[in-house]
N, C-alpha and C positions, 0 to 999 in steps of 0.2 A: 393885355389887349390883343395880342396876336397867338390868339387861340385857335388851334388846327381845327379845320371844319372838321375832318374825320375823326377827332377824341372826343366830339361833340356826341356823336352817338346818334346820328339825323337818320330818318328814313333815305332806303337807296335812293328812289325817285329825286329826292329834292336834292341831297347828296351829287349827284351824279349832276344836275342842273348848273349847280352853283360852282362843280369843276369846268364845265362846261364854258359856264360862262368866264373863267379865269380868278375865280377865287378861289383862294385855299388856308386862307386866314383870315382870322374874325375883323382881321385889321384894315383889309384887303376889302371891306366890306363897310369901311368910315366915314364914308364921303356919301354915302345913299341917306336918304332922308328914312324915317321907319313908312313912310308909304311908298316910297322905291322898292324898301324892302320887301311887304307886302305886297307888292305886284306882281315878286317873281313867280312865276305856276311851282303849287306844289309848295308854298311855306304860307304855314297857318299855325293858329294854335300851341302844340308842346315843342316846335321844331325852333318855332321864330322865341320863343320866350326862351330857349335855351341860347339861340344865338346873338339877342340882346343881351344878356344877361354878358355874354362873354365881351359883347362891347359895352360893357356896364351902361348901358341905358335903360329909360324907363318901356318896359312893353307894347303901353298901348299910346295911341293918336289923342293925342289933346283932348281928353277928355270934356266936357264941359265941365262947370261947377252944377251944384244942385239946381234942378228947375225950380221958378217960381219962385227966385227970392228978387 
């Protein structure tokens, strides 16, 4: 779970944010909910599914269940 943000392989931009902001491990990053996560500028898409994945969590925002049942 304490996965170096830089082995991650992140765009500089977001990269450079998230040392910024005093992270530097996936672990160091536990305590945000995944829409904290998504808040940060600059993590979207293939950056944030890599760095869930090293906090083994699921990707996406509570999905609903299928409409219309």
């Amino acid at each position: 779970m304490d996965t170096k943000l830089t082995d991650l392989k992140l765009r500089p931009a977001l990269l450079a944010e998230l040392l910024q902001l005093g992270f530097e491990t996936s672990g160091d990053m536990a305590h945000l909910s995944n829409a904290q996560c998504l808040r940060i500028p600059g993590m979207a898409g293939r950056d944030w599914r890599k760095i869930a994945a090293a906090m083994e969590r699921e990707p996406f925002i509570n999905r609903p269940a299928t409409r219309g049942q």
